[in-house]
C-alpha positions as CSV (number, residue, x, y, z in Angstrom):
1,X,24.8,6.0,-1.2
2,X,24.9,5.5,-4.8
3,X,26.1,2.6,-6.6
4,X,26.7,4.4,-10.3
5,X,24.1,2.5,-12.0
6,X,20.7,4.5,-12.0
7,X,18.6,1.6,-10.6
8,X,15.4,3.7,-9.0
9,X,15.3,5.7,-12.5
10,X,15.3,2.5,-14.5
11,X,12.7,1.2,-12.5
12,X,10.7,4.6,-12.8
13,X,10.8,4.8,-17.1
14,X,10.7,1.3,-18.0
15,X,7.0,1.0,-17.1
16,X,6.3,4.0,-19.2
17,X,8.1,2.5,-22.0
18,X,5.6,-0.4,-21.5
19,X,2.6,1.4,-21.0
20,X,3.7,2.9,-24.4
21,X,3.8,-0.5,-25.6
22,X,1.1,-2.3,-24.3
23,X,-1.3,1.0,-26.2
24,X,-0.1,1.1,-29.3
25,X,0.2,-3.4,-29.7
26,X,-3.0,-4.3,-31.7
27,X,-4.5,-0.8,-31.8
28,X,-7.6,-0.4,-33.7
29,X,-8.1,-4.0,-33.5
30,X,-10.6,-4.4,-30.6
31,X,-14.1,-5.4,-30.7
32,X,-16.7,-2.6,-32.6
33,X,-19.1,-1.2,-30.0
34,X,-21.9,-4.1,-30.0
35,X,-20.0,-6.2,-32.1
36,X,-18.4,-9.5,-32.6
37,X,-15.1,-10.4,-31.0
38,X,-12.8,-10.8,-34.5
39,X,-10.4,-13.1,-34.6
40,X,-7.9,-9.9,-35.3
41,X,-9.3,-8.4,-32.2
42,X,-8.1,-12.0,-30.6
43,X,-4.8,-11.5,-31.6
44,X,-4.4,-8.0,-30.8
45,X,-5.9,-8.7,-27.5
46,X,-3.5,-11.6,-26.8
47,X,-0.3,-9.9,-28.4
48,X,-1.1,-6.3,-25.9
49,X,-1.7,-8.8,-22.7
50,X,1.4,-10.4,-23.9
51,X,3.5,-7.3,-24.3
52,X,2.3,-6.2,-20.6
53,X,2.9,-9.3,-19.0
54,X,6.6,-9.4,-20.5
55,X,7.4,-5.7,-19.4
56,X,6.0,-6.3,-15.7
57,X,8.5,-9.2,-15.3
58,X,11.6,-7.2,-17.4
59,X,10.4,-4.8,-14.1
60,X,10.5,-7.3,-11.6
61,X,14.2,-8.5,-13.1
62,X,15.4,-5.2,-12.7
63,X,14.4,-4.8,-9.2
64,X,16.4,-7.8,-8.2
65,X,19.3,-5.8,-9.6
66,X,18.4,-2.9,-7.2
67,X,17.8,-5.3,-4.4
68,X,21.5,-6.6,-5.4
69,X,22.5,-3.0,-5.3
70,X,21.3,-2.4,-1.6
71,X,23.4,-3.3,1.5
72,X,21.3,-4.1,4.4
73,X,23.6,-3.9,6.9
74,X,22.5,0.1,6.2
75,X,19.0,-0.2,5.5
76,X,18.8,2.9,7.8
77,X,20.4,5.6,4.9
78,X,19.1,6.3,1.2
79,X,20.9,4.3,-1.1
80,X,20.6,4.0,-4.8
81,X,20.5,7.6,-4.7
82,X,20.8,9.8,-7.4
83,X,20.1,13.8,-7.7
84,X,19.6,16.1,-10.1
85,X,18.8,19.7,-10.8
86,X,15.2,20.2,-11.7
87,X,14.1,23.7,-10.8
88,X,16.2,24.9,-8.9
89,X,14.5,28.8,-9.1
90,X,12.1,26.9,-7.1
91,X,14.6,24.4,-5.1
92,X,13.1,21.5,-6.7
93,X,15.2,18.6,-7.3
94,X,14.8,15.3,-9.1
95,X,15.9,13.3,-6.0
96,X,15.5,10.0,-5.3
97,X,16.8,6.6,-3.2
98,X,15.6,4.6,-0.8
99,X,16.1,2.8,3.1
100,X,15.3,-0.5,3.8
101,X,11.7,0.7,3.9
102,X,11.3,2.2,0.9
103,X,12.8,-0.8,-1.1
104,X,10.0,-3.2,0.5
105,X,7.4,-0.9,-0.7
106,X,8.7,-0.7,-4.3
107,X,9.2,-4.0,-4.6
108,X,5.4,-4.7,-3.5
109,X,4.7,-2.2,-6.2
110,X,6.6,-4.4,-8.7
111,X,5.8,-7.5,-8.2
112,X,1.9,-7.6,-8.1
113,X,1.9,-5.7,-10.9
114,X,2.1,-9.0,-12.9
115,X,-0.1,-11.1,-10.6
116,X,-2.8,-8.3,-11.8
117,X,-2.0,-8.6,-15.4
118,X,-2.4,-12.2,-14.9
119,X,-5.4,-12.1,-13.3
120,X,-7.2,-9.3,-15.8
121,X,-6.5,-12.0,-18.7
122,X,-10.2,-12.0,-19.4
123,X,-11.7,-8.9,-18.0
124,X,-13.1,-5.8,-19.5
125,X,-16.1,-7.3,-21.1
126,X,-14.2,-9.3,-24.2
127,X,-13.5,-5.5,-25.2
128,X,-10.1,-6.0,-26.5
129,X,-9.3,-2.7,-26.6
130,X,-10.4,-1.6,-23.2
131,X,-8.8,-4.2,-22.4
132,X,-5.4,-2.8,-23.9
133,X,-6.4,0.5,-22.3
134,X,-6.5,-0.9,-19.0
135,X,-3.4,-3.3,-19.1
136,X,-1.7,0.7,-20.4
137,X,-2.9,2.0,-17.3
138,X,-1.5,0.0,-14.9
139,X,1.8,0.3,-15.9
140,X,1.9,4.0,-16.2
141,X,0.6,3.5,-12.3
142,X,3.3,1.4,-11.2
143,X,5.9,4.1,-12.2
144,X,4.1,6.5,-10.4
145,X,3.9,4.0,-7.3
146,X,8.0,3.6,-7.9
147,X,8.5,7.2,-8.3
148,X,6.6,7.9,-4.7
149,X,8.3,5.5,-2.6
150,X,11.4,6.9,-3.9
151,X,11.8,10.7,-3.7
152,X,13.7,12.2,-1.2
153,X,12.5,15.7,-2.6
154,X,9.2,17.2,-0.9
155,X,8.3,19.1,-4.2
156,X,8.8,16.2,-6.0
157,X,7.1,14.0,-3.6
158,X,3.9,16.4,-3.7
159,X,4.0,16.4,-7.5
160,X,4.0,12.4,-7.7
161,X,1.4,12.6,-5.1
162,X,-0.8,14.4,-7.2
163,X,-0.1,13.0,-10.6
164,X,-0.8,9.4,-8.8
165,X,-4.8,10.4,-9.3
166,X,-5.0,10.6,-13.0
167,X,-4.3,6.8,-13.9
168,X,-5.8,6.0,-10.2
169,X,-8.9,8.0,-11.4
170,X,-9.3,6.2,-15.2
171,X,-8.9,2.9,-13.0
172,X,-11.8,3.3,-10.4
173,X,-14.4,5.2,-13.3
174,X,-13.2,3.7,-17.0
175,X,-12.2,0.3,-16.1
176,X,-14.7,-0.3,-12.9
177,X,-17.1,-3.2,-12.7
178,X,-19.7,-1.5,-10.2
179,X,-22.9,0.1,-11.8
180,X,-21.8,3.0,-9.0
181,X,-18.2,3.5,-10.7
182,X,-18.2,6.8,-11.8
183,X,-19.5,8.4,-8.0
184,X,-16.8,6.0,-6.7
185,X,-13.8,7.1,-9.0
186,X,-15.1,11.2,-8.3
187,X,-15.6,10.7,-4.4
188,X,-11.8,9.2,-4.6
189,X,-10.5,11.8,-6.6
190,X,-12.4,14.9,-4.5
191,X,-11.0,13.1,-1.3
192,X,-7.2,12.7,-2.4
193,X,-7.2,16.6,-4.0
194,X,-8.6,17.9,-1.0
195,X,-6.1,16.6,1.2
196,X,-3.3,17.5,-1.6
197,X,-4.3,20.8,-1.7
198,X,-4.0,21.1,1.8
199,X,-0.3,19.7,1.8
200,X,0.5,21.8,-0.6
201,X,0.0,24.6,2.1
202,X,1.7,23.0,4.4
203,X,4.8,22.8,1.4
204,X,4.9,25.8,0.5
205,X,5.0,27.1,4.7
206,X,7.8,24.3,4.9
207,X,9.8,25.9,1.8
208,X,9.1,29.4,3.7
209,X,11.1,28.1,6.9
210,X,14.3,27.1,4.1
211,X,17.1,30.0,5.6
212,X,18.0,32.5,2.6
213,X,21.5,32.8,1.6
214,X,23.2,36.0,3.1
215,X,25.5,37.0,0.3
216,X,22.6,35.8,-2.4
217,X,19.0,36.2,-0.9
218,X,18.2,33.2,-2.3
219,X,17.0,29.9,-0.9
220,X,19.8,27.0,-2.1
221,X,18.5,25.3,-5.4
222,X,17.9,22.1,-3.3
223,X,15.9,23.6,-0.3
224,X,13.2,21.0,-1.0
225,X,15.8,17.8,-0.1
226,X,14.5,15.6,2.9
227,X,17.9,16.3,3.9
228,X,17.7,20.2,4.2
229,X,14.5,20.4,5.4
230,X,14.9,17.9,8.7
231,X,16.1,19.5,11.6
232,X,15.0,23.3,11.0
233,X,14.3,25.1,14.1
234,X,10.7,25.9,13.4
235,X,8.3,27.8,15.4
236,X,6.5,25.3,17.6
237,X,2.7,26.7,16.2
238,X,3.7,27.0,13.0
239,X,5.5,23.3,12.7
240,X,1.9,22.2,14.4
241,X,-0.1,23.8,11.2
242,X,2.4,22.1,9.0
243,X,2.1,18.7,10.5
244,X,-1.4,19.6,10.4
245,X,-1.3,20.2,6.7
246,X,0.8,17.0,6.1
247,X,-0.7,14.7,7.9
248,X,-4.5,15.5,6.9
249,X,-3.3,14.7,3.1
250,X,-1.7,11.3,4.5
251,X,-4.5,10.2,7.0
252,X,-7.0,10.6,4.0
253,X,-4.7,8.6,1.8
254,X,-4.0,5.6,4.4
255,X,-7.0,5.8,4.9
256,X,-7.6,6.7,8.4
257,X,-11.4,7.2,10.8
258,X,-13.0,9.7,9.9
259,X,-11.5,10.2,6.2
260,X,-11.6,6.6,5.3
261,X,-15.3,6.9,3.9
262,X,-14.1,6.8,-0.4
263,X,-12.5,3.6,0.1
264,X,-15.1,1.0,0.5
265,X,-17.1,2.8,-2.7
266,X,-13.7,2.4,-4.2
267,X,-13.2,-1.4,-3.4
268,X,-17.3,-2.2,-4.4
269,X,-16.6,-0.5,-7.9
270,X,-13.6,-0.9,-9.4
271,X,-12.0,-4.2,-10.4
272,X,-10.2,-6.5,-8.0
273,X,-6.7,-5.4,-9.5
274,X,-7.5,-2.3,-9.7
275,X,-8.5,-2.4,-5.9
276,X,-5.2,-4.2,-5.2
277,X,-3.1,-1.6,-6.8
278,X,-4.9,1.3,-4.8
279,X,-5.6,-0.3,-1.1
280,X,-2.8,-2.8,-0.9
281,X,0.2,-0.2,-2.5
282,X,-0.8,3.4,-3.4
283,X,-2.7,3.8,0.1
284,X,0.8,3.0,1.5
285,X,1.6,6.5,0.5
286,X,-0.3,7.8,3.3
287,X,1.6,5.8,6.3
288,X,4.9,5.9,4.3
289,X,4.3,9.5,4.3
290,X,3.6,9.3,8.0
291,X,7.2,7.3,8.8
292,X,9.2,9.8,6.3
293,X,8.2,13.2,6.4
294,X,6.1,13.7,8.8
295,X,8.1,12.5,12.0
296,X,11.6,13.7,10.8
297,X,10.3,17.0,9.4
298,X,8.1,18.0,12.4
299,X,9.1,15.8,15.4
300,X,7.8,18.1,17.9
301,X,4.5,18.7,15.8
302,X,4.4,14.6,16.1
303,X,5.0,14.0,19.5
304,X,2.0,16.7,20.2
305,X,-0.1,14.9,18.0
306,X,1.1,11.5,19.2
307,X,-2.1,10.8,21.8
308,X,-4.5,12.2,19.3
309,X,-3.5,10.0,16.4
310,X,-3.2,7.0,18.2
311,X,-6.9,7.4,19.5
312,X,-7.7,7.4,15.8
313,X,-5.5,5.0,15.2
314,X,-7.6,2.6,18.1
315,X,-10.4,3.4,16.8
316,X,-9.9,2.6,12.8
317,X,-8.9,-0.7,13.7
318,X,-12.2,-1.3,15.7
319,X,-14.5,0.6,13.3
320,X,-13.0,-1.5,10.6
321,X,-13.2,-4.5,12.2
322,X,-16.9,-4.1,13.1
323,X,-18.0,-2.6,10.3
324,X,-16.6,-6.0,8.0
325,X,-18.0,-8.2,9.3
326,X,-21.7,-6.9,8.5
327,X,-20.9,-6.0,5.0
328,X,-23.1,-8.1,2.2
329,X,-20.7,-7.2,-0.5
330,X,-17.3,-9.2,-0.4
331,X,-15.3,-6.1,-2.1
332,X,-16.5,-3.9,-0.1
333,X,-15.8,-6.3,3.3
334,X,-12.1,-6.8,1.6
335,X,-11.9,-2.8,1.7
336,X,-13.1,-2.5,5.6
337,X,-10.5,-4.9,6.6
338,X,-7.9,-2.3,5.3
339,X,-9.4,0.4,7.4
340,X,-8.6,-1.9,10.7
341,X,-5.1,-3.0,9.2
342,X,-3.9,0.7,8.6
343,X,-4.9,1.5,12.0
344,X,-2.5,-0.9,13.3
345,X,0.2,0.6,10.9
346,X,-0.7,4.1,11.8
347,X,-0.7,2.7,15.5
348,X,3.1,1.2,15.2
349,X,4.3,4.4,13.5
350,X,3.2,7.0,16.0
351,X,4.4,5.4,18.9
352,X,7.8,6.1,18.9
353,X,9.3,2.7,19.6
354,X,12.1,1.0,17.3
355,X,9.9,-2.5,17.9
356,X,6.5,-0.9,16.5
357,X,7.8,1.8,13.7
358,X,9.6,-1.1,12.6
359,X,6.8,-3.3,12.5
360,X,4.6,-1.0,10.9
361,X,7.3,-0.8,7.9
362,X,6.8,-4.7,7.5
363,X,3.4,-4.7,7.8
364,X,2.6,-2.1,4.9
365,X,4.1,-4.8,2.8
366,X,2.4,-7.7,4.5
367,X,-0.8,-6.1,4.4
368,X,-0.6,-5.4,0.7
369,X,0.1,-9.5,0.4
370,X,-2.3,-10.4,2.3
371,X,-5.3,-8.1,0.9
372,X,-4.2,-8.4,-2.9
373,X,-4.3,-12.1,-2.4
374,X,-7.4,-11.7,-0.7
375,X,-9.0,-9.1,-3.5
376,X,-7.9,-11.3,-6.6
377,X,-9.0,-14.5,-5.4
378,X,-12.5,-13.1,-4.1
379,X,-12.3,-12.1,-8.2
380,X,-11.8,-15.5,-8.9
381,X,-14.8,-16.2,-6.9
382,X,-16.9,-13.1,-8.2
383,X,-16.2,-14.5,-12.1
384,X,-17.2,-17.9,-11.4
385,X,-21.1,-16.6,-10.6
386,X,-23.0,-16.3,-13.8
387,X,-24.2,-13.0,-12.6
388,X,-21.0,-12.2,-11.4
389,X,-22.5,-11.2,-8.2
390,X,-20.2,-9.1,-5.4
391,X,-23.2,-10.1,-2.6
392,X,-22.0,-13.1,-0.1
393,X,-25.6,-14.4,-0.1
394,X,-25.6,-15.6,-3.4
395,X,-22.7,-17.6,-3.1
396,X,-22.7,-21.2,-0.9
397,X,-20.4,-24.5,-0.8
398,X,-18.3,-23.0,-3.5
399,X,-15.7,-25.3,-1.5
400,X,-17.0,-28.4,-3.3
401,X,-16.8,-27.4,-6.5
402,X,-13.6,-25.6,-6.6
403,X,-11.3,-26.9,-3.7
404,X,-8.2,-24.6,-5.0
405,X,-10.3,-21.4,-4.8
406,X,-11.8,-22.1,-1.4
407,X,-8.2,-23.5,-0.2
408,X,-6.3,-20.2,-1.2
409,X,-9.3,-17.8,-0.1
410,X,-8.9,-19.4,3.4
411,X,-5.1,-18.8,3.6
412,X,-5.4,-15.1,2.3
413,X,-8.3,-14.5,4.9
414,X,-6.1,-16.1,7.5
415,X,-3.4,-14.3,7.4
416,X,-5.3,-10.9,7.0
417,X,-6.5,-12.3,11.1
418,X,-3.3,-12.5,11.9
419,X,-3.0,-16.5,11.9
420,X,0.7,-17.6,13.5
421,X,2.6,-19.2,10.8
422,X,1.4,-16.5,8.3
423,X,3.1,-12.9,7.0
424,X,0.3,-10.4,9.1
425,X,1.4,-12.5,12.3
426,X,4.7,-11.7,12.8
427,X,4.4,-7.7,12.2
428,X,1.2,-7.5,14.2
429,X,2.6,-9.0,16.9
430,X,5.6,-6.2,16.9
431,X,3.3,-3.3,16.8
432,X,1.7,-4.8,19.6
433,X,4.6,-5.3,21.5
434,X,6.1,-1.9,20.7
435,X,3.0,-0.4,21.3
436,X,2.8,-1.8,24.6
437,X,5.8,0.0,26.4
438,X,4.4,3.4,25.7
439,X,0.6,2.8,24.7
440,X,-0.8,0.2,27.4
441,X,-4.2,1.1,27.5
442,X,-4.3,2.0,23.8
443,X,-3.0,-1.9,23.3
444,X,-5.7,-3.2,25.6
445,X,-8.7,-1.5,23.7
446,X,-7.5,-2.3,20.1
447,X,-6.7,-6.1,20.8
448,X,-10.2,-7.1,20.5
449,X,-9.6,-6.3,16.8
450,X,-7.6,-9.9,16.5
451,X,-11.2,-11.9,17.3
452,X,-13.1,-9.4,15.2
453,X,-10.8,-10.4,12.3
454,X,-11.6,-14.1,13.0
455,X,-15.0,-13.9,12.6
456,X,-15.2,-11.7,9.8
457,X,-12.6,-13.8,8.2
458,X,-14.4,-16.7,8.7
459,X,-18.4,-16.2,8.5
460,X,-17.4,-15.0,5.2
461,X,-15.9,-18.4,4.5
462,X,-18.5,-20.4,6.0
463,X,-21.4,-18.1,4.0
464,X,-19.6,-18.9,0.4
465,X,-17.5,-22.4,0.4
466,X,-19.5,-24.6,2.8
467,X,-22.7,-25.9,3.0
468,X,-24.8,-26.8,-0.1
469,X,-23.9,-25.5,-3.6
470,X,-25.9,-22.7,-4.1
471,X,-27.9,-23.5,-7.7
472,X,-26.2,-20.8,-9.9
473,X,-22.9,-22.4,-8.7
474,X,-23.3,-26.3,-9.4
475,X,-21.0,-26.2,-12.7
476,X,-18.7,-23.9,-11.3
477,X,-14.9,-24.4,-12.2
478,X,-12.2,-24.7,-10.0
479,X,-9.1,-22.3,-10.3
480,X,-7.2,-23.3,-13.8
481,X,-3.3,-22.6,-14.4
482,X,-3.2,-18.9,-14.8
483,X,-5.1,-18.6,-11.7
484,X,-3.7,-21.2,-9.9
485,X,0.0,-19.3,-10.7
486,X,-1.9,-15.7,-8.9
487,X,-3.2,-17.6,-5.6
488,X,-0.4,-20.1,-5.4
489,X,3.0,-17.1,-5.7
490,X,0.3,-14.9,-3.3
491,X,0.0,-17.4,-0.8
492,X,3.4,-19.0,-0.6
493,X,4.7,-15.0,0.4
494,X,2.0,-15.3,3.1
495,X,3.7,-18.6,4.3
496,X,7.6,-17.9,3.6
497,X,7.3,-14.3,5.5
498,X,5.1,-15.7,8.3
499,X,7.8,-18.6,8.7
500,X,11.2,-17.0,7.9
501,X,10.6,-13.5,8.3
502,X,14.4,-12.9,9.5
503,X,15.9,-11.6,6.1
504,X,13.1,-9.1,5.7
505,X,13.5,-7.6,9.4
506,X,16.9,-6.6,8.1
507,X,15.3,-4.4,5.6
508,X,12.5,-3.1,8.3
509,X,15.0,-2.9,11.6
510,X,17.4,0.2,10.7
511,X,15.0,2.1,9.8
512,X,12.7,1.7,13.0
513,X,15.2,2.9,15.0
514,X,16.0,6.2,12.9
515,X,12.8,6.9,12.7
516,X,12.3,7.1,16.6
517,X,15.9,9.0,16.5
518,X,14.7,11.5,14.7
519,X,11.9,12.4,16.7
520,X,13.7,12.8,19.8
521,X,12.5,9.7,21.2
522,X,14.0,6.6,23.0
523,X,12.6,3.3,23.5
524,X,10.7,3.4,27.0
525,X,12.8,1.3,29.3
526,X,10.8,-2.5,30.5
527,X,9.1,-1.6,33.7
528,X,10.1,-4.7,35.7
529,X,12.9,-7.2,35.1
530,X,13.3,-11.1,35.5
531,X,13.3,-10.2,39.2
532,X,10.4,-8.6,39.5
533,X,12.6,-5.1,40.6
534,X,12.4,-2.0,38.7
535,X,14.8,-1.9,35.9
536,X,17.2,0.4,35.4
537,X,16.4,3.4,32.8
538,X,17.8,2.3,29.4
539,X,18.3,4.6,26.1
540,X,19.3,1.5,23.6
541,X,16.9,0.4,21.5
542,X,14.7,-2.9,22.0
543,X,16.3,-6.1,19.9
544,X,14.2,-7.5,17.5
C-alpha cells in the first residue's frame, strides 16, 4: 500500500543529509592533540551538537508523518511501499515498506537517536572534533537502522545488513571508552561478517530456487522481492540449509547462546549510546530477521527447527539471567540482561502462536526502552565517579546524593524485571502465555528467569544507591536538565506502554497472526474449558 508520498525514503536520506551536516559544522575547529579547549573549538563543538540534535528531531517529525500515513486496521500488509528498479540483471530491487512491526522498530530507531545526542553532550574527552565525528556517526547509523527495518528486498536487505558494520564498527573502536575497545569493535565485526557471509550463501541458494522465464531464460528483474520469494516449493533439505544459512547470520546478531559471546565486550567498551544504538535497535535485526524472512521464506525449514531453537531460546534467557547477576562491571551486566531478554523474543517468535509472535514484535521495542534507559542512565552514573569507573564496587549510596539518578535507574531496572505497571510486563506476559499452549515445559524452565531478573535488578541497586556514600562520591551531582529530559521521556515510555499498551497492540496484533499463517500453523486449541471438558479443536486465532 502506498500513500504517494515517499515517507520510508525520506526517513532513510535525511539522516545522511545530517550526518553531512553535523561533519562539516565547525570543522577544523576542535581541540589540538594535547591542547587547550579554544573558545572557537567551544563554538564549533556547540554549533555541530546543535546541528545533530536539530536533524534527529526534523527525523522524529517526519516519522509522525509516516505514522499518520499508516492505517492500523492493516498493520498485517507493507504499506508506505515504494519499488524501484535497482539491478534488475541481478533481480535486485530498491524495495521497501513496512507492517505494523516494522514501523515500531523504526520508530525506536528514531526516536533515541536524540535521547543519545543528548546524552553524548559532554563526551569524547572535551575533543570537539571527535566529538563532531561521533555525533556524524550516529546519524549515518540511524539510516542504516531505517533502511533495514524497511526492505522488503532480500538483496537489499543483505546489503544493509552488511553496510550496518562500518559506522557500527567506528562506534565500538574510535569512539569507545574501554581501554579493551579496539578487541571489542574487531570481535563484533569478525562475528557479524561471519554470519553475513554465511547468509549470503544461503541468498544466493534462495535466488537459485527463483523459476526462469520460459520464453526469456531469465529470472524476473524482481526475483529478490519478499513477495516472490515466499511460497516457492523448495526442496525440503535444501530449504533446511537455507534456513540454516539465514538464521545462523540472525542468531549471531540477536544475539542468541552460544553466538552471543561479542556483546558483553561490546557493551564494557563502547559508550552507553553507542551500546544503546547496537543492543537496544540494531540487534533487533537479528529477531526481525527471524519474524520476516526466515518463517515466511522457509516455513517448513522453521517448523523443523522449531524444538531446537526454542531450547536455545530457554537457555539464553537462563544463561543471561545467571550470568548478570555476577558481573562486576555495570555495562557489561546491562549487556547480559539482553542475552535473557532476546531469548524471550526468540522464544515468542518460534512458537507459532498469534499471542507470542505478537508479543515478541512488542517486546523488541520494549526491550530497546527499557535497556537504552537503563544504559544511558548507568552513564549518568559512570560520569558522576571521578574515575569514571564501570565496576559496581566502587560506587555506594549514590541514592543520597542524587535522588533523580537513583529514582530513574530503579524504574529502568524494573521494567527490564518485568515489573506490572511497566512496558517489559505486558509483552512478557504474552510470550509466556503464547508460549504456553504449544511450549509447556519450555515455559516452566524459563520462568525462573523473572526472579533471576529481580535480583540482578536489584543487588545492583542496593550495591550503588544505598548504604553510605562511598568517599569518591560525596560531592556527587544529581541529574541536571539535559539529563533529567533523557531519564524522564525514557521512563515515562516505560510507564505509558506498561499502562495503556492498547494502541500499540494494534500495531503488533496483525502481524502475529500472519506470521503464524505463513508458516502453516494455527493457534493450538485451550486444552480444557470453563467446564473442565475438553474443548472443541479451534483454527481462529487467540484474542489479544
Amino acid at each position: 500500500m502506498s500513500t504517494g508520498f515517499p515517507w520510508l525514503t525520506v526517513l532513510i536520506v535525511w539522516p545522511l543529509v545530517a550526518a553531512a551536516a553535523t561533519a562539516l559544522t565547525g570543522a577544523g575547529r576542535g581541540r589540538p592533540a594535547g591542547g587547550p579547549v579554544t573558545g572557537r573549538g567551544r563554538f564549533g563543538a556547540g554549533a555541530a551538537r546543535t546541528v545533530a540534535l536539530v536533524g534527529a528531531l526534523v527525523e522524529v517529525a517526519l516519522l509522525v508523518g509516516a505514522f499518520a500515513a499508516f492505517d492500523t486496521g492493516a498493520a498485517g500488509e507493507h504499506q508506505l511501499t515504494e519499488t524501484h528498479a535497482w539491478i534488475p540483471a541481478l533481480g535486485a530491487s530498491y524495495a521497501v515498506g513496512v507492517d505494523g512491526v516494522g514501523l515500531l522498530l523504526v520508530a525506536l530507531s528514531v526516536a533515541l537517536v536524540p535521547l543519545v545526542i543528548l546524552a553524548a553532550w559532554r563526551e569524547q574527552g572535551g575533543d570537539h572534533a571527535k566529538l563532531r565525528r561521533y555525533l556524524a556517526t550516529v546519524l549515518v547509523l540511524e539510516a542504516f537502522m531505517v533502511a533495514v527495518f524497511a526492505a522488503r528486498d532480500v538483496f537489499l536487505f543483505y546489503v544493509l545488513f552488511e553496510a550496518m558494520l562500518i559506522p557500527a564498527y567506528f562506534l565500538i573502536g574510535g569512539f569507545g571508552q574501554g581501554a579493551q575497545r579496539r578487541y571489542a569493535a574487531v570481535k563484533f565485526l569478525l562475528f557479524s561478517l561471519a554470519g553475513g557471509l554465511v547468509m549470503l550463501v544461503g541468498v544466493v541458494a534462495l535466488y537459485l530456487q527463483v523459476p526462469v522465464d520460459a520464453a526469456t531464460g531469465l529470472r524476473p528483474a524482481d526475483a529478490f522481492l519478499t513477495s516472490n520469494l515466499t511460497g516457492l516449493a523448495l526442496d525440503p533439505t535444501a530449504e533446511k540449509l537455507m534456513f540454516a544459512a539465514f538464521f545462523l547470520a540472525f542468531a549471531i546478531k540477536a544475539p542468541m547462546f552460544p553466538v552471543h559471546t561479542w556483546l558483553p565486550d561490546v557493551a564494557g567498551n563502547a559508550t552507553p549510546g553507542t551500546s544503546t544504538l547496537l543492543i537496544c535497535v540494531l540487534d533487533k535485526v537479528g529477531t526481525f530477521g527471524m519474524l520476516t524472512l526466515c518463517l515466511p521464506l522457509f516455513p517448513g525449514a522453521s517448523r523443523w527447527a522449531a524444538p531446537f531453537v526454542v531450547v536455545l531460546a530457554v537457555v539464553s534467557i537462563l544463561y543471561g539471567a545467571i550470568l548478570a547477576i555476577g558481573q562486576k562491571d555495570l555495562l557489561r551486566l546491562v549487556g547480559y540482561t539482553s542475552v535473557s531478554h532476546f531469548g524471550f523474543i526468540i522464544l515468542g517468535i518460534f512458537t507459532f502462536t498469534s499471542l507470542g509472535t505478537a508479543g515478541s514484535g512488542l517486546m523488541m521495542l520494549n526491550h530497546g526502552i527499557s535497556t537504552g534507559a537503563l544504559f544511558l542512565i548507568a552513564g549518568f552514573a559512570i560520569a558522576r565517579h571521578p574515575r569514571r569507573s564501570q565496576e559496581i564496587a566502587d560506587f555506594g549510596g549514590l541514592r543520597a546524593v542524587a535522588p533523580v539518578l537513583g529514582g530513574t535507574f530503579l524504574v529502568a531496572g524494573l521494567s527490564a524485571a518485568a515489573l506490572p505497571g511497566l512496558a517489559t510486563f505486558v509483552s512478557e506476559v504474552m510470550v509466556f502465555l503464547g508460549s504456553f499452549a504449544r511450549w509447556p515445559v519450555a515455559v516452566l524452565v524459563a520462568v525462573p528467569a523473572v526472579v533471576l531478573a529481580a535480583v540482578y535488578v536489584l543487588l545492583t541497586y542496593q550495591r550503588m544507591f544505598t548504604g553510605p556514600v562511598a568517599g569518591e562520591l560525596a560531592g556527587a551531582r544529581d541529574l541536571d536538565g539535559r539529563e533529567k529530559t533523557v531519564a524522564g521521556v525514557l521512563v515515562a515510555a516505560l510507564v505509558v506502554l506498561g499502562v495503556a499498551p492498547g494502541p500499540v497492540l494494534d500495531y503488533v496484533r496483525a502481524p502475529g497472526e500472519v506470521a503464524v499463517e505463513l508458516v502453516d500453523e494455527t493457534d493450538p486449541p485451550p486444552v480444557i474449558d470453563t467446564l473442565g471438558e475438553p474443548a472443541a479443536a479451534t483454527t481462529e486465532g487467540s484474542a489479544l
